[in-house]
N, CA, C and O atoms as CSV, one atom per row, in Angstrom:
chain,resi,resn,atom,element,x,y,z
A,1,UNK,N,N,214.759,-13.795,-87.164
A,1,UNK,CA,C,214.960,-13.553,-88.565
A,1,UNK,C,C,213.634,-13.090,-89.152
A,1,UNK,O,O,212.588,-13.737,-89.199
A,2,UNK,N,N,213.892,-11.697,-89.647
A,2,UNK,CA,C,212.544,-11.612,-90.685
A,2,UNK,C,C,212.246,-12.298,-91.764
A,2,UNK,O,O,213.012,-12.712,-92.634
A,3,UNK,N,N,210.866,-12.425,-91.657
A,3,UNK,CA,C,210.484,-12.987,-93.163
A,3,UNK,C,C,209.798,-12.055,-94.449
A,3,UNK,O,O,209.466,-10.906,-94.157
A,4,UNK,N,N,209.667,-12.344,-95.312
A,4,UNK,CA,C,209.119,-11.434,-96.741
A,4,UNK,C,C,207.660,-11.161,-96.710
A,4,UNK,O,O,206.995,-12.155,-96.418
A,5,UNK,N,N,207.312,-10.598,-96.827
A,5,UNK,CA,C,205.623,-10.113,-96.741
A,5,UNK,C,C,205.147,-10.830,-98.103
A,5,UNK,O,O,206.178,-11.238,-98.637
A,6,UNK,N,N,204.449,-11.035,-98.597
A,6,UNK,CA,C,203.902,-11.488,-99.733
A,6,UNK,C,C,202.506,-10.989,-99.796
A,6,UNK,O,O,201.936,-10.130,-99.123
A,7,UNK,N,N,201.896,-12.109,-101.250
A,7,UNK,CA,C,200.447,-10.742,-101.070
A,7,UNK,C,C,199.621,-11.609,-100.906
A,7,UNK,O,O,199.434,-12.684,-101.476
A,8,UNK,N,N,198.853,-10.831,-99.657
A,8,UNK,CA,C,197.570,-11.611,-98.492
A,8,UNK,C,C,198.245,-11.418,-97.590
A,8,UNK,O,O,197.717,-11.787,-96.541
A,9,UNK,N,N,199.552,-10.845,-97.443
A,9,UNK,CA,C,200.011,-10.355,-95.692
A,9,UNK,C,C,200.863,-11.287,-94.952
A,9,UNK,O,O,201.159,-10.988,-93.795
A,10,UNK,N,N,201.474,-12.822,-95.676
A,10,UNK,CA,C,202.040,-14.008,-94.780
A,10,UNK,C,C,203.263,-13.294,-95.206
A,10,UNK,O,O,203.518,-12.384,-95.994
A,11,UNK,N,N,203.977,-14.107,-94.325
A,11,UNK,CA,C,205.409,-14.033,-94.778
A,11,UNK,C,C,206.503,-15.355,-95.439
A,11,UNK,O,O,205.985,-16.404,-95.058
A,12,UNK,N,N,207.305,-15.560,-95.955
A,12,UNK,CA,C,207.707,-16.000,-96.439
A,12,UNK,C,C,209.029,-15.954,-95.465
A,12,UNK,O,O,209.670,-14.912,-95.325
A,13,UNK,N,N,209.434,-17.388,-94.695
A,13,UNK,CA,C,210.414,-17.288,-93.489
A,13,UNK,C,C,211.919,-17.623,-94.572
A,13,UNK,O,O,211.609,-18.045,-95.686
A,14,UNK,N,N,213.168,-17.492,-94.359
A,14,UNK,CA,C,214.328,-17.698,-95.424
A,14,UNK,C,C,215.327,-18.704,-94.595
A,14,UNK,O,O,215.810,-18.011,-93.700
A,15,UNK,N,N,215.816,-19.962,-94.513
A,15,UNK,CA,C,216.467,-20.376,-93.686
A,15,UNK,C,C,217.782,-19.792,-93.258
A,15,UNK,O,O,218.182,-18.980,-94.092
A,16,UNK,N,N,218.606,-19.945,-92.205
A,16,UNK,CA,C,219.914,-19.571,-92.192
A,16,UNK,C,C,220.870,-20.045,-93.011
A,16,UNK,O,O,221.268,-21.209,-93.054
A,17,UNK,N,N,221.294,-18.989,-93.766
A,17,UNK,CA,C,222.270,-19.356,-94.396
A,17,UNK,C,C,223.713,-20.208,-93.457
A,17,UNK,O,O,224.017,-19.988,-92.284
A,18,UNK,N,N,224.322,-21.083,-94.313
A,18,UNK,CA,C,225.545,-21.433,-94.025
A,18,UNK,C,C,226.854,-20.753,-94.435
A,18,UNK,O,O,226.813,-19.905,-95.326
A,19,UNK,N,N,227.818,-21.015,-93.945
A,19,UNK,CA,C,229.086,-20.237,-94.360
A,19,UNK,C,C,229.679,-21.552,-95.058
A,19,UNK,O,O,229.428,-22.713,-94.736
A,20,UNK,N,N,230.476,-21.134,-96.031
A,20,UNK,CA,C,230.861,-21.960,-97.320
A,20,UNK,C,C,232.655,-22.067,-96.862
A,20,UNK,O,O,233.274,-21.003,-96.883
A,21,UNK,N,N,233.210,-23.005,-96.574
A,21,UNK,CA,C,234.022,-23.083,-96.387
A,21,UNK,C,C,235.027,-23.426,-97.777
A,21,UNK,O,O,236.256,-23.406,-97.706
A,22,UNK,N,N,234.510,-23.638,-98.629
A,22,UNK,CA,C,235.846,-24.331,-99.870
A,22,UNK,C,C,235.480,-25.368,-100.181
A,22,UNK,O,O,236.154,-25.800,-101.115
A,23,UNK,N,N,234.652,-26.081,-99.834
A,23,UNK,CA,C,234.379,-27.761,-100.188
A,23,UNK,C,C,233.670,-27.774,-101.233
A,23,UNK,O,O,232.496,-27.428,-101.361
A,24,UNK,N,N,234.579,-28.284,-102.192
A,24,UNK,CA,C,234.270,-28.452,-103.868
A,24,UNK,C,C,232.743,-29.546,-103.826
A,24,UNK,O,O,232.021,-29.441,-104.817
A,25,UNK,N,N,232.335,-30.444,-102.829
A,25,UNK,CA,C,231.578,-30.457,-103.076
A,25,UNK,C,C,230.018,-30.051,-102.963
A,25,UNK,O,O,229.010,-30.681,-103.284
A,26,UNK,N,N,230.146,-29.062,-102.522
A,26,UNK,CA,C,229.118,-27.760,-101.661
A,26,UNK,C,C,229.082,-26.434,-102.289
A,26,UNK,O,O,228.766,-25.488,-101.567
A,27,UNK,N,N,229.456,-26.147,-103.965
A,27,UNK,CA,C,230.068,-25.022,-104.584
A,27,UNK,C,C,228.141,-25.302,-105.324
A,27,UNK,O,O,227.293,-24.465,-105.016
A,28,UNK,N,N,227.897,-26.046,-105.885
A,28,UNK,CA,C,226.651,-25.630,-106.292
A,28,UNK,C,C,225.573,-25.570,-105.537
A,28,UNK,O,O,224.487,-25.079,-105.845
A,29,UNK,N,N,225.814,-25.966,-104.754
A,29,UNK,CA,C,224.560,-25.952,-103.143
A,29,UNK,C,C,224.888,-24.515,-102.620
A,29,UNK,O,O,223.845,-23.877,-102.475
A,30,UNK,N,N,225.958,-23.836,-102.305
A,30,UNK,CA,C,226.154,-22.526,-102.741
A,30,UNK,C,C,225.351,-21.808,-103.408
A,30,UNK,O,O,224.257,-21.314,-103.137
A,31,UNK,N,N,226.144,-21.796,-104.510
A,31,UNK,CA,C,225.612,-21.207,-105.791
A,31,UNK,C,C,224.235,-20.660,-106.005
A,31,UNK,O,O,223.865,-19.494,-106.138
A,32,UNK,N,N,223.365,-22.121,-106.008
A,32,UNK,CA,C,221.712,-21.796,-105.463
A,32,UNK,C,C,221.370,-20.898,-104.857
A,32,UNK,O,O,220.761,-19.879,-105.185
A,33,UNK,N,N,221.976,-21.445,-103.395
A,33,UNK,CA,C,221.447,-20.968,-102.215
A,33,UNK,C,C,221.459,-19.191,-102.204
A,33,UNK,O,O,220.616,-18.414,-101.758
A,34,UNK,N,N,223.022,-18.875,-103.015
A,34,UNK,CA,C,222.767,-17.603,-102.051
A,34,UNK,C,C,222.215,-16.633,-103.403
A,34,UNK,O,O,222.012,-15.419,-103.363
A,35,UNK,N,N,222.055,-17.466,-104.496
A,35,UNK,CA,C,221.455,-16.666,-105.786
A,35,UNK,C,C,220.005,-16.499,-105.226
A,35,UNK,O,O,219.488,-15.385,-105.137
A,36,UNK,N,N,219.424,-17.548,-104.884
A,36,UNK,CA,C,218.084,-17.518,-104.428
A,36,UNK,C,C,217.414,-16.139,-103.514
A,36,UNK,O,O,216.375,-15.490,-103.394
A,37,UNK,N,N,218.570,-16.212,-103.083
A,37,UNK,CA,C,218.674,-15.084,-101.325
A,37,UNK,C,C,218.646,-13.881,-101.814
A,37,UNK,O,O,217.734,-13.094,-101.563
A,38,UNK,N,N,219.681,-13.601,-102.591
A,38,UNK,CA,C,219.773,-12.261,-103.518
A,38,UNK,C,C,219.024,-11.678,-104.389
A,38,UNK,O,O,219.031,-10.482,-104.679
A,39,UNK,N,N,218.351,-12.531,-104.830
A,39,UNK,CA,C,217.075,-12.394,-105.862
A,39,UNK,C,C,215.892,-11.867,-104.427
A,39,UNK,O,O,215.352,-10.762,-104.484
A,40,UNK,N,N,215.700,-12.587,-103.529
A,40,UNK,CA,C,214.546,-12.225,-102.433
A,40,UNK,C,C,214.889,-11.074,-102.182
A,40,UNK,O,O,214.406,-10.112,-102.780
A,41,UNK,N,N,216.051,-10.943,-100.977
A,41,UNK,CA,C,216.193,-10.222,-100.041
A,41,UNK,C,C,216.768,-9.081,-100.335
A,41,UNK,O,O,216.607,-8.101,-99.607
A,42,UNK,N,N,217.376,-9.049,-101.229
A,42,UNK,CA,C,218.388,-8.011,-101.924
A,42,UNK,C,C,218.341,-7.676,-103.283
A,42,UNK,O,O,219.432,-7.408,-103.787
A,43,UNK,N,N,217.515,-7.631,-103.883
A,43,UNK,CA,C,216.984,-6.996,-104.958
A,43,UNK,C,C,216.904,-6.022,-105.924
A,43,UNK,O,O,216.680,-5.951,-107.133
A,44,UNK,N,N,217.268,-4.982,-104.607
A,44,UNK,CA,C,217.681,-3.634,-104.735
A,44,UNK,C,C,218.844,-2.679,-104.665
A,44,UNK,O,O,219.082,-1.508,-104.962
A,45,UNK,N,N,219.671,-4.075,-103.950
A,45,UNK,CA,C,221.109,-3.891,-103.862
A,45,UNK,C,C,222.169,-3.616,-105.327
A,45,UNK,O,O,221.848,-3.724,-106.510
A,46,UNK,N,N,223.126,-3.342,-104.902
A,46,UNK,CA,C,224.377,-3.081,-106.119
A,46,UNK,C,C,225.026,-4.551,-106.212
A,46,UNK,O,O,225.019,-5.447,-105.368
A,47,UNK,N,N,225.537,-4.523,-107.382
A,47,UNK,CA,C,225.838,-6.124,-107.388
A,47,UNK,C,C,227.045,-5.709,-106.613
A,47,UNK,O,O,227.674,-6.750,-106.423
A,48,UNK,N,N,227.705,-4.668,-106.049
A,48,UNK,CA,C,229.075,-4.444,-105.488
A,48,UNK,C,C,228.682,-4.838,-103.649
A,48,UNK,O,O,229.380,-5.150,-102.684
A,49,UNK,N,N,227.445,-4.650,-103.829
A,49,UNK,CA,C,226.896,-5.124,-102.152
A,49,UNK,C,C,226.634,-6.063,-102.313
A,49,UNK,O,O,227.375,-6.846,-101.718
A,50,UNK,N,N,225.737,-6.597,-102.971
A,50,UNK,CA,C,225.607,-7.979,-103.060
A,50,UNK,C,C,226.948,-9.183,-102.852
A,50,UNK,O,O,226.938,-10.318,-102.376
A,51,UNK,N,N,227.959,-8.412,-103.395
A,51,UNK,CA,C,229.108,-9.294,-103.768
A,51,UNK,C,C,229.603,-9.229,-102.365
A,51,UNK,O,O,229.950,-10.286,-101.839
A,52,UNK,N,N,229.672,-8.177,-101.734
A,52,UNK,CA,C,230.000,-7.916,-100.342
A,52,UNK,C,C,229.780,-8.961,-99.322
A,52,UNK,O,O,230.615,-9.676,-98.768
A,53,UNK,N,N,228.350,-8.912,-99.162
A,53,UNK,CA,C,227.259,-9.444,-98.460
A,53,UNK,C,C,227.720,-10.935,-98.390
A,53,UNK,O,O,228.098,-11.530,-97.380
A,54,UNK,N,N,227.606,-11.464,-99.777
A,54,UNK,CA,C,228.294,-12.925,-100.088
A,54,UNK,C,C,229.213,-13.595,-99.456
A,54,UNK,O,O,229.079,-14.770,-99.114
A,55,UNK,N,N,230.529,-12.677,-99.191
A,55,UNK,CA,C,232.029,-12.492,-98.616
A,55,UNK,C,C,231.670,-12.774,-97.778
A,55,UNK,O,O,232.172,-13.894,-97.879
A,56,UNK,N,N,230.996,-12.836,-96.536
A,56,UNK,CA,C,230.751,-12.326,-94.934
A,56,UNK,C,C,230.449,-14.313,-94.837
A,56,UNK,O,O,230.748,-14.904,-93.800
A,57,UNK,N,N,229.982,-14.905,-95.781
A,57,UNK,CA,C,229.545,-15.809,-95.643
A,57,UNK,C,C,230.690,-17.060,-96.305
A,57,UNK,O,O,230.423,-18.246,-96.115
A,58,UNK,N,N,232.030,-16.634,-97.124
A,58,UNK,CA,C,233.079,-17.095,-97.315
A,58,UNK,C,C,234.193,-17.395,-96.411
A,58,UNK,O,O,234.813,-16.403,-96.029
A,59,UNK,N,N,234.540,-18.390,-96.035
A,59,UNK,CA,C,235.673,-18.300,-95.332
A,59,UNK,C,C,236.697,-19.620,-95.581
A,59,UNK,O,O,236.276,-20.773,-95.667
A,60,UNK,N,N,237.948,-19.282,-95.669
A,60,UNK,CA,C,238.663,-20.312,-95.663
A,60,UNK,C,C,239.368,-20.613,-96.629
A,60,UNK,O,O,238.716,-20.246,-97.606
A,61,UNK,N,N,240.389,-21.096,-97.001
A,61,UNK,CA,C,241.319,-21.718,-98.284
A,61,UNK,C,C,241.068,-20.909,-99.438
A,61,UNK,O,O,241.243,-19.691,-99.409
A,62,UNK,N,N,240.540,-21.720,-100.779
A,62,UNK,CA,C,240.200,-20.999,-101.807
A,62,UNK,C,C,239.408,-20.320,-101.777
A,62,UNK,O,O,239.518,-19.362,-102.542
A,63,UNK,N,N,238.332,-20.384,-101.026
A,63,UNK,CA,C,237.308,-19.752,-101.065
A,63,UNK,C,C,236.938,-18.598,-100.675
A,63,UNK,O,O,235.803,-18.164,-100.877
A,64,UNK,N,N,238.181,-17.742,-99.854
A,64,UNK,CA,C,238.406,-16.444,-99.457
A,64,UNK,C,C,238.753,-15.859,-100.419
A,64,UNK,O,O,238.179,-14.820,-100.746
A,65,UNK,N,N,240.049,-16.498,-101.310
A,65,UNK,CA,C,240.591,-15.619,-102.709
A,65,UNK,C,C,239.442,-15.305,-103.845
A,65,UNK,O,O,239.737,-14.687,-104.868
């Protein structure tokens, strides 16, 4: 996994994301997580990719619809 360059040349490592299955109680641990990610890593993206990107990491019950 790459990490973010920052300034002085380190990088900044991003943990693996998890896949979010539906569990109401894991919707704001979510939330955070992948706002955080999107703000880093994807920045430059369309919120229509972004939203994409998100999906890949959804699976299951409500949380597919």
């Amino acid at each position: 996994m790459g990490g973010i360059a920052v300034e002085g040349g380190s990088h900044v490592e991003i943990a693996k994301l998890l896949v979010f299955s539906g569990e109401a109680s894991r919707v704001m641990e979510f939330i955070i997580v992948y706002k955080l990610y999107l703000r880093i890593k994807m920045k430059g993206a369309t919120v229509e990719k972004q939203v994409q990107w998100v999906l890949l990491y959804v699976q299951g019950e409500l949380a597919d619809v």
